[in-house]
Residue frames as a rotation matrix with the C-alpha (Angstrom) as fourth column:
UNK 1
0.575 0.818 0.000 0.00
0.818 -0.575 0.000 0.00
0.000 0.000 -1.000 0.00
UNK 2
0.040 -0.746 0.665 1.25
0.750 -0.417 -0.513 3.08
0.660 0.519 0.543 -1.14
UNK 3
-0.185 0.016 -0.983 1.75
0.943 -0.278 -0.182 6.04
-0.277 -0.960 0.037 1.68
UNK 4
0.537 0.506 0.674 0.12
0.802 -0.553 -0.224 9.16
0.260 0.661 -0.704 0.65
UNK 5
-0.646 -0.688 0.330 2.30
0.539 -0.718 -0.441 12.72
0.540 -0.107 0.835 0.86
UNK 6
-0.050 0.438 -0.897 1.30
0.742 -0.585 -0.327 15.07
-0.669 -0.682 -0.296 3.95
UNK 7
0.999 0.051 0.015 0.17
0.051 -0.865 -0.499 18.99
-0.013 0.499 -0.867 2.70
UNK 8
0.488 -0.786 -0.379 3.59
-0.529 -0.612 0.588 20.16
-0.695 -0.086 -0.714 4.14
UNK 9
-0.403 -0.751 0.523 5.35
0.147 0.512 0.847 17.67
-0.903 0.418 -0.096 1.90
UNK 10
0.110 0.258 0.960 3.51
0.991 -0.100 -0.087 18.47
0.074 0.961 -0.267 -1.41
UNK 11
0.993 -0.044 -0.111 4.05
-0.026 -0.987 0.159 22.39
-0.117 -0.155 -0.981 -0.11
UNK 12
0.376 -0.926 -0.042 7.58
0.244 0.056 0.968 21.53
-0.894 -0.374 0.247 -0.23
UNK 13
-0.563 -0.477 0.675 7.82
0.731 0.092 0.676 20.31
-0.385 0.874 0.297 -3.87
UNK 14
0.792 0.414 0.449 5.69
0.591 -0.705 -0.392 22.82
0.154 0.576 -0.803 -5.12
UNK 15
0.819 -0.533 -0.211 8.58
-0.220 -0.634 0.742 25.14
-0.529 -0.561 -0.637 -3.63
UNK 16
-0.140 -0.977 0.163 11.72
-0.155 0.184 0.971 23.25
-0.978 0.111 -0.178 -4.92
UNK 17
-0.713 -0.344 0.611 10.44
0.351 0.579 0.736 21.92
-0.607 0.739 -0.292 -8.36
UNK 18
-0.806 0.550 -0.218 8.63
-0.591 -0.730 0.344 23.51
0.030 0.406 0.913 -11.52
UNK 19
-0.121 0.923 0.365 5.20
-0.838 0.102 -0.536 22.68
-0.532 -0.371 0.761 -12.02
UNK 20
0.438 0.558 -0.704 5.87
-0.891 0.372 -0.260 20.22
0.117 0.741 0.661 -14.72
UNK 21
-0.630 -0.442 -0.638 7.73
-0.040 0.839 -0.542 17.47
0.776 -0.316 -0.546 -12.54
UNK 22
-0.658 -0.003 0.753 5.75
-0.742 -0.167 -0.649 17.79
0.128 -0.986 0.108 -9.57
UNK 23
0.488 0.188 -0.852 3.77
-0.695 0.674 -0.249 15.06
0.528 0.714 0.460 -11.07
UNK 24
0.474 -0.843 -0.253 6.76
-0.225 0.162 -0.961 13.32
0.851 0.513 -0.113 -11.24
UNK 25
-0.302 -0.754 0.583 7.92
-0.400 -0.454 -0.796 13.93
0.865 -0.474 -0.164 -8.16
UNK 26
-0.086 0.554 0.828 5.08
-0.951 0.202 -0.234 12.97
-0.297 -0.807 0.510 -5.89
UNK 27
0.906 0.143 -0.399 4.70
-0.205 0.972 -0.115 9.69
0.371 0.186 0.910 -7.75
UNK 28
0.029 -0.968 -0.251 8.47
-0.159 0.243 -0.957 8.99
0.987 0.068 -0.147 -6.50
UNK 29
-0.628 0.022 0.778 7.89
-0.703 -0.444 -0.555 10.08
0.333 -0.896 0.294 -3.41
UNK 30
0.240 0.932 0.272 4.86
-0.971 0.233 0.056 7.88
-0.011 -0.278 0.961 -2.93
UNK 31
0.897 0.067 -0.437 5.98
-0.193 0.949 -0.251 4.49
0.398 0.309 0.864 -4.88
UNK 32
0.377 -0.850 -0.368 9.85
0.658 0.525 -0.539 4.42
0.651 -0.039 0.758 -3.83
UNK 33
-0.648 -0.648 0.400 10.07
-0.036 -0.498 -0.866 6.56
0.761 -0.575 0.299 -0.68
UNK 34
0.071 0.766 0.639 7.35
-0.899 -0.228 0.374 5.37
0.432 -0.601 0.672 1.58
UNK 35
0.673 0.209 0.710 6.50
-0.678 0.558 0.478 1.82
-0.296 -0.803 0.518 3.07
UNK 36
0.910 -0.405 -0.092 9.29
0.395 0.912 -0.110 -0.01
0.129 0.063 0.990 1.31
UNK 37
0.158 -0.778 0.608 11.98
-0.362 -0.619 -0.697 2.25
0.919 -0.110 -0.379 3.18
UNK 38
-0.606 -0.618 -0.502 13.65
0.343 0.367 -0.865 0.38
0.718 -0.696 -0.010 5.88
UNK 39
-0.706 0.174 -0.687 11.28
0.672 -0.140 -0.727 0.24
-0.223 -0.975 -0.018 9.32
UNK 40
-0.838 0.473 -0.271 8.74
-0.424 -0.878 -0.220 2.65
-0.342 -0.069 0.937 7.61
UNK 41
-0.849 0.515 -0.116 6.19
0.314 0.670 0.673 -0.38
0.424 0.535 -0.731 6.75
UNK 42
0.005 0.873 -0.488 3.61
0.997 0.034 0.072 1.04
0.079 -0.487 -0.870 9.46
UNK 43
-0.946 -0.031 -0.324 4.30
0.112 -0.966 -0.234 4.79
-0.306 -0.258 0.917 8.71
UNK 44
0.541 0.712 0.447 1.41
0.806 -0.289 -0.516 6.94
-0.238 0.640 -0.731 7.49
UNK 45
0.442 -0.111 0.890 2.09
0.642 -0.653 -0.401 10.42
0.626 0.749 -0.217 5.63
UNK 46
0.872 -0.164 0.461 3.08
-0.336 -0.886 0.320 12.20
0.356 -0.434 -0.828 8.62
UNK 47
0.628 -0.771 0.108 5.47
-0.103 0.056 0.993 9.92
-0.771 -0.635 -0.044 10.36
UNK 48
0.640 -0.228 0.734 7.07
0.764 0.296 -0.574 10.28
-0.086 0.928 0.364 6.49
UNK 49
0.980 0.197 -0.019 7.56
0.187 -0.950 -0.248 13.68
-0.067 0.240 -0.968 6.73
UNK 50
0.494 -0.861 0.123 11.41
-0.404 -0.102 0.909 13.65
-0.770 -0.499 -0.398 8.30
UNK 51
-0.196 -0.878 0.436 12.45
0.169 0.408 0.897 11.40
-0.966 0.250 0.069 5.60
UNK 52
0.224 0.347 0.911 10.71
0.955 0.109 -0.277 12.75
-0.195 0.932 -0.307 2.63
UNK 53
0.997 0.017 -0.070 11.89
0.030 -0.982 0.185 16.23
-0.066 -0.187 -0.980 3.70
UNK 54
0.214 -0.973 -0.084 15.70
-0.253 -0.139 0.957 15.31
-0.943 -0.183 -0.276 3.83
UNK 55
-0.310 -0.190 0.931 15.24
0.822 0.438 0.363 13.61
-0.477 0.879 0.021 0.25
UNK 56
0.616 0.702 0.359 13.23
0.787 -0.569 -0.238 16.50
0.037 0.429 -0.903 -0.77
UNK 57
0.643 -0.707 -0.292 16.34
-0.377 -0.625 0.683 19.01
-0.666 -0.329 -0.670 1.09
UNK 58
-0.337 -0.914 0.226 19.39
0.201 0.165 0.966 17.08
-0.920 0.370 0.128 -1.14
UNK 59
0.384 0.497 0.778 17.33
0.778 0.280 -0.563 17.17
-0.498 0.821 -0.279 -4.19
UNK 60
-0.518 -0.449 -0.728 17.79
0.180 -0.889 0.420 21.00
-0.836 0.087 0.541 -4.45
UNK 61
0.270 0.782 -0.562 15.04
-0.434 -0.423 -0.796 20.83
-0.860 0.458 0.225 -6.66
UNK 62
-0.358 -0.732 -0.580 16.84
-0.865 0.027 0.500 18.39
-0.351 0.681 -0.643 -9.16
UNK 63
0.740 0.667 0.085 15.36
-0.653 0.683 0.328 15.26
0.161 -0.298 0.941 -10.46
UNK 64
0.113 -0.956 -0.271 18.71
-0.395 0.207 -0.895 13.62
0.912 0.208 -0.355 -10.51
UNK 65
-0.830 -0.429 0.357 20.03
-0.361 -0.076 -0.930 14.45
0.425 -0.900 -0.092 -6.99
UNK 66
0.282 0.772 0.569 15.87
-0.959 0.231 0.161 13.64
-0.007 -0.592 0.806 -5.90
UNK 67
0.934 0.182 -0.307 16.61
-0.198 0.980 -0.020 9.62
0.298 0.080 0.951 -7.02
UNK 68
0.150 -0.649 -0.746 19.80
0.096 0.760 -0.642 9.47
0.984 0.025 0.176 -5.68
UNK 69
-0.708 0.112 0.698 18.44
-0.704 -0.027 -0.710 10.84
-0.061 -0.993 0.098 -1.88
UNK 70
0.320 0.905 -0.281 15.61
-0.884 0.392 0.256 8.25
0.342 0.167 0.925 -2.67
UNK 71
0.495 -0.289 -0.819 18.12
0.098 0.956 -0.277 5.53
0.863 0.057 0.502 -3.01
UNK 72
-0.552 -0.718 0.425 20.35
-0.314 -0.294 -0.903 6.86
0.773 -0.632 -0.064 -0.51
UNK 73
0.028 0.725 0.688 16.94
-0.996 0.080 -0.045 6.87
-0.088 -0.684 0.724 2.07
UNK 74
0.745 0.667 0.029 16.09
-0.655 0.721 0.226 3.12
0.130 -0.188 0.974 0.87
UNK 75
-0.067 -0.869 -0.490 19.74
-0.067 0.494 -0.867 2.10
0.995 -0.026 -0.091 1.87
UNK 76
-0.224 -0.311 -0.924 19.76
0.971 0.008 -0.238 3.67
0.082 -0.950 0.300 5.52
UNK 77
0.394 0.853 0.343 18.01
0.826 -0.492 0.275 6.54
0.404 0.175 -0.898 6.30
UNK 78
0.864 -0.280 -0.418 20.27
0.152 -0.647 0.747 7.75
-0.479 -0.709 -0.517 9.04
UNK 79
-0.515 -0.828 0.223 22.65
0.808 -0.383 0.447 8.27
-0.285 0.410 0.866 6.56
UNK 80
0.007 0.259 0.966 20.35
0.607 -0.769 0.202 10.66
0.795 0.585 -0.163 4.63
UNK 81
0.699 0.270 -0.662 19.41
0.714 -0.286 0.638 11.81
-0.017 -0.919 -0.393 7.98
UNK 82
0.396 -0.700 -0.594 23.01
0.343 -0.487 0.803 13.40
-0.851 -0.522 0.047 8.43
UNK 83
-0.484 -0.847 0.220 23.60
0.713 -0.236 0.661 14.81
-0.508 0.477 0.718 4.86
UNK 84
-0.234 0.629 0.742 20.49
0.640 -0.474 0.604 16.79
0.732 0.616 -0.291 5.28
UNK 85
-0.762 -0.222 0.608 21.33
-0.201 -0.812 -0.547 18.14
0.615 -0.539 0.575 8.28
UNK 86
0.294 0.801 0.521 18.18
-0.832 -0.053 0.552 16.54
0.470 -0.596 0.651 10.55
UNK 87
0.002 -0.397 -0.918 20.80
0.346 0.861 -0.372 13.82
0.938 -0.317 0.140 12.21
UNK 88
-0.859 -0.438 -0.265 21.35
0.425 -0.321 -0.847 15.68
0.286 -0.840 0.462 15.40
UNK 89
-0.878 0.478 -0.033 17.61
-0.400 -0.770 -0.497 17.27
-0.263 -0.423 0.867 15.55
UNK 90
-0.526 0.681 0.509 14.43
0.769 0.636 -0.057 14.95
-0.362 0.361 -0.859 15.65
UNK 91
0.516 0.726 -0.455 12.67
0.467 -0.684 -0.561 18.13
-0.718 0.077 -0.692 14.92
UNK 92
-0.622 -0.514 -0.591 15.14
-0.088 -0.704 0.705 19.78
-0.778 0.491 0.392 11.99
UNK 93
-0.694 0.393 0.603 12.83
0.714 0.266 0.648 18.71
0.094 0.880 -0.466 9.22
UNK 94
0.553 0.814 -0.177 9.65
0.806 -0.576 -0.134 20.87
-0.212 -0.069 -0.975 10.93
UNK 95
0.429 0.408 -0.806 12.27
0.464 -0.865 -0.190 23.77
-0.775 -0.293 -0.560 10.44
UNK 96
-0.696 -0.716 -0.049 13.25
0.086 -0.150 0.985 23.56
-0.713 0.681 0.166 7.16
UNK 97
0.691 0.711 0.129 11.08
0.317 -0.138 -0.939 25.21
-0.650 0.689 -0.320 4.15
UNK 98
-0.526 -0.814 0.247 13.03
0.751 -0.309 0.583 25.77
-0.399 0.492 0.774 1.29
């Protein structure tokens, strides 16, 4: 079952990416960044947020850099964790808006 994207996370990409990936984007986000990410089988959309925000933070708005924080996330999260800067703060994701 696929894990649906919270507002704040579809407020993100609208922010980082043009309108004609965003599409694009949320389907990633949904099919290969949700319940088949290490330990996130019983998330829903919110307890997503942290790691769809740190994939959404390396992207830089890129589709590239978005599939290789995807993969990066469906290796070990707490790696992405720390190369988006929300290793050291369970709460850095709530204060990041690009």
């Amino acid at each position: 079952m696929m894990i649906e994207l919270s507002e704040r996370t579809i407020s993100r990409i609208n922010a980082l990416f043009p309108v004609e990936q965003r599409k694009e984007v949320e389907d990633l986000l949904k099919i290969e960044c949700g319940d088949n990410i290490p330990f996130c089988d019983n998330s829903d959309q919110y307890g997503m947020e942290r790691i769809r925000f740190a994939v959404l933070k390396l992207s830089a708005g890129k589709m590239d850099k978005l599939v290789q924080a995807i993969e990066l996330a469906q290796i070990d999260w707490r790696d992405l964790f720390m190369a988006a800067g929300f290793g050291m703060d369970v709460d850095a994701h709530n204060k990041w808006v690009p």
